[in-house]
C-alpha distance (Angstrom), angle and dihedral (degrees) to the residues before:
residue distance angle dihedral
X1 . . .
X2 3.96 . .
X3 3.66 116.6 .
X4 3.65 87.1 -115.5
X5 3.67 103.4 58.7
X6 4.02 85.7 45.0
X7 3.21 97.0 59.7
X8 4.10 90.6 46.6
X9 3.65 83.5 55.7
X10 4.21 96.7 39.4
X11 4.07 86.1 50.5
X12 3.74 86.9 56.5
X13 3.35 103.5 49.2
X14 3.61 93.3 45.0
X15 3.87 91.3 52.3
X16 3.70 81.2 53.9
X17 4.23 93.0 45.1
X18 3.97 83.5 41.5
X19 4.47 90.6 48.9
X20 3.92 85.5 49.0
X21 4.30 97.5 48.7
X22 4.08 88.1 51.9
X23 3.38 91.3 50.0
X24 4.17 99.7 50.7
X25 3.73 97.1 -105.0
X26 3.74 117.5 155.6
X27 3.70 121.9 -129.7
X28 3.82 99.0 -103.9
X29 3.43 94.4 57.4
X30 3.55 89.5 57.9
X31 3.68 96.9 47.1
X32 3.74 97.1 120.1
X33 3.69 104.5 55.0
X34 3.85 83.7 46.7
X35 3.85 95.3 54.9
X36 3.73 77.7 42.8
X37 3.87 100.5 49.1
X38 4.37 90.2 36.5
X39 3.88 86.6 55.2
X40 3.80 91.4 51.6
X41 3.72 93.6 40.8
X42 4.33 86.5 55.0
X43 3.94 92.0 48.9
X44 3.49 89.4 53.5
X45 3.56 99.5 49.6
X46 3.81 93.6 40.4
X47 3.60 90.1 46.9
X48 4.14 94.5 56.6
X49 3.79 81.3 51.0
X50 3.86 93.7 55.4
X51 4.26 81.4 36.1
X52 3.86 91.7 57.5
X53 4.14 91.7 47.7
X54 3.39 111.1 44.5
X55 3.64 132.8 69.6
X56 3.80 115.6 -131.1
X57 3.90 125.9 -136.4
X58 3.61 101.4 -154.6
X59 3.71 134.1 30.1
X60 3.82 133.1 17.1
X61 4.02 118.4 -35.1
X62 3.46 89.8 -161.6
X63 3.84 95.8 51.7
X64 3.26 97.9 58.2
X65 3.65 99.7 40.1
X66 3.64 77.4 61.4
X67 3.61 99.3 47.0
X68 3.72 90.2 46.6
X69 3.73 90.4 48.7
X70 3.63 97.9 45.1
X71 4.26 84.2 54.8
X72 3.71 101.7 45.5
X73 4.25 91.0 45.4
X74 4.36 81.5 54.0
X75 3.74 94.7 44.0
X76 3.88 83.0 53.9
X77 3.74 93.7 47.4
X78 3.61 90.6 56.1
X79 3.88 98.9 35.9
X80 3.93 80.6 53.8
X81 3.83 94.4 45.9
X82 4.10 88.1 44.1
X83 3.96 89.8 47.0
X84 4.11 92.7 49.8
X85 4.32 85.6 50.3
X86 3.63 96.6 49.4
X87 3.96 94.1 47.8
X88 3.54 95.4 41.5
X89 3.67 89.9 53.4
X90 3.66 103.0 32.4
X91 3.94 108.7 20.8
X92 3.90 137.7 -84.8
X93 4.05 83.9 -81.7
X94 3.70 94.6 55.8
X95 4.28 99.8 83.1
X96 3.73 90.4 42.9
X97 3.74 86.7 51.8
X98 4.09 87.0 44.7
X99 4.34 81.7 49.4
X100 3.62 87.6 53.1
X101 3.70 96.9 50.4
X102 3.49 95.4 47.7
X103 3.91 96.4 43.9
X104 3.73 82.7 49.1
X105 4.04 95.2 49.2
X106 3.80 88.8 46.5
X107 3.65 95.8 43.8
X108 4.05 86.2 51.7
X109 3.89 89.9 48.6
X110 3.66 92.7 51.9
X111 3.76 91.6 54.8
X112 3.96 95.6 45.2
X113 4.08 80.7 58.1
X114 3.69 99.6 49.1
X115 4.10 87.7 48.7
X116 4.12 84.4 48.6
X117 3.56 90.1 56.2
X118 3.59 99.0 41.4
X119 4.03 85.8 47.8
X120 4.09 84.4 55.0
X121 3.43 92.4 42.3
X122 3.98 94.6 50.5
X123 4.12 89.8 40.8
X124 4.07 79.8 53.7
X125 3.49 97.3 56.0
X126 3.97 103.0 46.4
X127 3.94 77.4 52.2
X128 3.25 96.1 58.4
X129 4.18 93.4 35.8
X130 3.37 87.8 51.5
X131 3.94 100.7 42.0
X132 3.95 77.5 56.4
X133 3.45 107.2 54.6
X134 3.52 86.1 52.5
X135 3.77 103.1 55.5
X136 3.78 87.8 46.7
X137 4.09 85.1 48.4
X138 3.84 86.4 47.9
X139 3.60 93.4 39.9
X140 4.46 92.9 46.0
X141 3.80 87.1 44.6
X142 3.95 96.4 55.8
X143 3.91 89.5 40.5
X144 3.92 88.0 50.1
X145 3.86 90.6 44.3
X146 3.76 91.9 46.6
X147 3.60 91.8 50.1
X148 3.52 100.0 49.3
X149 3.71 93.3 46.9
X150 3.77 99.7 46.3
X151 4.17 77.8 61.7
């Protein structure tokens, strides 16, 4: 996802996040639009990364270092802004207990997709074990036929 978009979706969920602290809600309640709003807030910044390191074909280099700049300094602003709510509510521990959760999530995520691919993988190979054994059937059963009929 382009830094650009992310933030567009990051702005919304923290108008949402934002809606929800004015009106008393707790921070569980608003769990979604935070996984929503912290997965936005990482596309950005990973995208300015991949911005600042690649050359680009078409269009204006400098435009969208700009663009991509201009989204990752808002994405801090509201992670900032977020981070200064959630310890003045909940204590100085509670957004390194929000990091850990998330790190945690993401590191669970990233092992449900390795297993996915080494499912695929595996499903791959019986395929192709099994598309094997029978084109060598295929192939031992004409030879066998051939034989015996040429007799």
């Amino acid at each position: 996802m382009d830094p650009i978009s992310a933030i567009g979706i990051a702005s919304s969920a923290y108008s949402a996040i934002v809606k929800g602290f004015q009106m008393g809600k707790e921070v569980e309640s608003m769990a979604k639009d935070m996984g929503r709003w912290m997965n936005a807030i990482n596309a950005v910044k990973s995208g300015h990364e991949k911005a600042k390191s690649r050359r680009k074909m078409f269009g204006s280099i400098e435009e969208e270092a700009l663009q991509t700049f201009a989204a990752k300094k808002k994405a801090d602003k509201m992670e900032e802004e977020l981070r200064n709510f959630i310890q003045f509510n909940y204590g100085v521990g509670a957004w390194q207990e929000v990091i850990r959760i998330q790190a945690k999530i993401r590191k669970e995520r990233q092992e449900l997709e390795l297993q996915k691919k080494k499912k695929v993988e595996e499903i791959l190979t019986w395929i192709a074990v099994t598309f094997g054994i029978v084109v060598i059937s295929v192939i031992l059963i004409s030879m066998i036929w051939l034989v015996r009929d040429g007799t």
